[in-house]
C-alpha positions, 0 to 999 in steps of 0.5 A: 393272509397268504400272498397264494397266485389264485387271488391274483385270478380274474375267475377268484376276483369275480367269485368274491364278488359274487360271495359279498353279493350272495351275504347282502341279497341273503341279509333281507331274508325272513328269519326262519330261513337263516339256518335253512336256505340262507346257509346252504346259499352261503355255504354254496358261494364259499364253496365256489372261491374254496375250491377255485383257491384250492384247485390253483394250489394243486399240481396235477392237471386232473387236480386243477380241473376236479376243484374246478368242477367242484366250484362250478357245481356249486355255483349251480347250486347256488344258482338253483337255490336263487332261483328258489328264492325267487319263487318263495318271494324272499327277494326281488329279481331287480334285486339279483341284477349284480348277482346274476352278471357275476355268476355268469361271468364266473361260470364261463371263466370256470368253464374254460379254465376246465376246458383248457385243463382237459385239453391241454398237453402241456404238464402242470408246474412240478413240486418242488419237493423231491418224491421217494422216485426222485432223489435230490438233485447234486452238482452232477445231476441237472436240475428238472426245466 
């Protein structure tokens, strides 16, 4: 696995903990939700530390905050589809304790993070890479701060 900076997140920490919690609630589910509502769950809980990890690894601000919106989204997806489950009696709501503290936890982490996106003024780091606007640096040009 790659040593990428977005696992070094608290906001990706508690997500994973949230996905491993979403695996052992569903685990207790009947059979013929398996390829039903076990997998839109699960899917949705994948959905949320993707995205969190694909929006760390993303330049622009716009970026950042659009795949942060997309994993907070999918949190609410998975949040409404718990909520289901609890109606169709699959699990109990003791069951979900664990659940719930790390899903809130991790909605509010998202949240600020989008919210400092949005309103922050200070840019994103810059690629490393030179772009067809920008042509390499030489010993006269001074490196980017």
């Amino acid at each position: 696995m790659l040593g990428l900076s977005h696992k070094n997140l608290e906001v990706y920490t508690m997500s994973m903990k949230l996905l491993k919690e979403v695996y052992k609630i569903t685990k207790t589910f009947p059979k013929e939700e398996l390829y039903v509502l076990v997998s839109q769950l699960r899917r949705a809980a994948i959905s949320v530390c993707s995205n969190i990890g694909e929006g760390a690894s993303r330049l622009s601000r716009k970026e950042k905050k659009r795949f942060y919106e997309i994993s907070r989204s999918s949190l609410v997806e998975l949040d409404t589809q718990f909520e289901i489950s609890l109606i169709l009696q699959y699990h109990k709501k003791e069951q979900s304790i664990e659940l719930e503290k790390y899903s809130e936890s991790t909605f509010k982490m998202l949240s600020k993070m989008i919210d400092n996106l949005r309103h922050s003024s200070f840019p994103t780091r810059q690629s490393p890479l030179p772009t067809s606007h920008s042509p390499l640096p030489t010993s006269q040009t001074p490196l980017p701060k």
